[in-house]
C-alpha positions in Angstrom: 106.8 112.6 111.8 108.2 109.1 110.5 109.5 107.5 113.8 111.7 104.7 113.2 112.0 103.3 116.4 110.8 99.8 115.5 114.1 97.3 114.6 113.7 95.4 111.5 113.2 92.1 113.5 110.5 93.4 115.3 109.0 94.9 112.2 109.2 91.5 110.4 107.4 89.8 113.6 104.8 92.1 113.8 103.8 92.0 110.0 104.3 88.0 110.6 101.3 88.0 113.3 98.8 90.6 110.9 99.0 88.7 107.8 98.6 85.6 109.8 95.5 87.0 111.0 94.2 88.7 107.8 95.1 84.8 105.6 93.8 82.7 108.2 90.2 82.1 109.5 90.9 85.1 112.1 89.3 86.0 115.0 86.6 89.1 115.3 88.9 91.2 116.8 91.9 90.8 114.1 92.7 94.0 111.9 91.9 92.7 108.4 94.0 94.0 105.4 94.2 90.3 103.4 95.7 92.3 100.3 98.3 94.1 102.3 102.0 93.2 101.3 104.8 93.6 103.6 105.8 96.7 102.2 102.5 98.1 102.8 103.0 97.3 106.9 106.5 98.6 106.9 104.9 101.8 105.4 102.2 101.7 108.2 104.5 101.0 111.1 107.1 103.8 109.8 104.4 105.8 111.4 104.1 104.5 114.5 106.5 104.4 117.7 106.7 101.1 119.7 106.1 100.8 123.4 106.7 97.4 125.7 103.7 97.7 128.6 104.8 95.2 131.4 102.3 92.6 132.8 99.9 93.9 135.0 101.0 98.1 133.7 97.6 100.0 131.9 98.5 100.8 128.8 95.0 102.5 128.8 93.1 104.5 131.7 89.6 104.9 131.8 88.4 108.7 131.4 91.9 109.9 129.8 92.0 112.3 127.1 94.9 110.4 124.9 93.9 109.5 121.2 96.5 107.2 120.8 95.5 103.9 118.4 97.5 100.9 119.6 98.5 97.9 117.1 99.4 94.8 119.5 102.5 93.7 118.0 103.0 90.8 121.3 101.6 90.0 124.1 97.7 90.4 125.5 95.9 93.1 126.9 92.5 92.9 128.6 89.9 95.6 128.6 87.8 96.3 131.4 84.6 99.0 131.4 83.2 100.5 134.7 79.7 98.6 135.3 76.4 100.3 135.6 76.7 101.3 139.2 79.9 102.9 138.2 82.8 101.3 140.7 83.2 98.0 139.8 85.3 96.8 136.7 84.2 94.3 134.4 86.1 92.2 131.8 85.3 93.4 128.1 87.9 91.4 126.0 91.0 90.2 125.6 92.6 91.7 122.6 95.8 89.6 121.6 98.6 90.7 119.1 97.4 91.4 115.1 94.4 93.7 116.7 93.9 97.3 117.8 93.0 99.0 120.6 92.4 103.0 121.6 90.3 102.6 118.0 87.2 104.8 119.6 88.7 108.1 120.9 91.0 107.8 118.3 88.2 108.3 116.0 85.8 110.7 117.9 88.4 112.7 119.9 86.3 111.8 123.4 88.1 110.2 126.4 88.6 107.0 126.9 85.4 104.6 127.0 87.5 101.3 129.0 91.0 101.0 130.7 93.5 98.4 129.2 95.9 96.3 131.3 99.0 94.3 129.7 98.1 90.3 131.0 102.1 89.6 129.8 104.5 91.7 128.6 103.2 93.7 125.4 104.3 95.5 123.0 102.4 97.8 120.8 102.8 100.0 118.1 101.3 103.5 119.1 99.9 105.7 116.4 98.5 109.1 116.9 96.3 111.5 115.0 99.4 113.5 113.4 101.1 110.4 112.9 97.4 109.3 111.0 97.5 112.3 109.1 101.5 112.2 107.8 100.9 108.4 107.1 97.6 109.4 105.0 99.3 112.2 102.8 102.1 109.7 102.6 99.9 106.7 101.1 96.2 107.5 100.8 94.9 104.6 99.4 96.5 102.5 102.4 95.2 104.5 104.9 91.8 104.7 103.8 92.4 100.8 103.6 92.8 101.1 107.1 90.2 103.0 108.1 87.9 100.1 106.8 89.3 97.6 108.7 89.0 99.9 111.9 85.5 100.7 111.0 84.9 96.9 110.8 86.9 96.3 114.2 84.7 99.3 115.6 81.3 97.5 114.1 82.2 94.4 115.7 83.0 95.4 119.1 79.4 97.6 119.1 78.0 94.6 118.3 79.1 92.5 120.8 78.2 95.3 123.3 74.8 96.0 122.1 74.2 92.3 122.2 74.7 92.5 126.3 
């Protein structure tokens, strides 16, 4: 299950941009694991394959059944929801590299809630379910470490929606 497709440079960047965000005052939206060491993220992304989405690709389609979890290793995505009268797209965020996306149907197995759209060229690290699961018998303690800091990227993002 261990896909080593990411190069060592791009691994070193990548870890580079999380722990910036986990030491720093980081935004909401950052994927905080403050006591992580690089080891621990080249464990993580061992477990993960790497896509580049090209500015103005979806990386993400509203509706689709893919449980995929995306780390955004470069780059900026914005996420757009159908409104209320259900045709018209609206801005949600703009999630930026050192944060996750594809957090909510990875979690509850349901379609996709909101599309995603690369603003510039993006890559991202793409983690699925079976990947999850061999990373978790792999290094249980970091995975459940991970799971909090989805949970709290989850809890943030439902409250900024139940607050509009």
């Amino acid at each position: 299950m261990l896909a080593d497709n990411i190069s060592s440079k791009d691994i070193d960047s990548a870890i580079a941009r999380f722990r910036a965000n986990s030491s720093s005052a980081a935004p909401d939206e950052a994927l905080l694991l403050p006591r992580w060491r690089d080891e621990d993220w080249k464990q993580l992304f061992q477990f993960t394959s790497t896509r580049r989405v090209m500015a103005g690709d979806a990386l993400i389609r509203h509706g689709e059944p893919d449980r995929t979890l995306y780390f955004v290793l470069h780059g900026n995505l914005e996420v757009t929801a159908r409104s209320g009268d259900g045709l018209t797209m609206g801005h949600v965020a703009l999630v930026g590299a050192g944060s996750v996306l594809g957090e909510l149907a990875f979690f509850d197995g349901g379609t996709r809630s909101a599309g995603a759209w690369a603003v510039d060229d993006c890559d991202v690290a793409a983690m699925t379910p079976d990947q999850y699961a061999a990373f978790e018998q792999s290094n249980p303690d970091l995975a459940r470490q991970l799971l909090f800091a989805l949970g709290r990227v989850v809890a943030i993002r439902l409250r900024r929606t139940t607050a509009k």
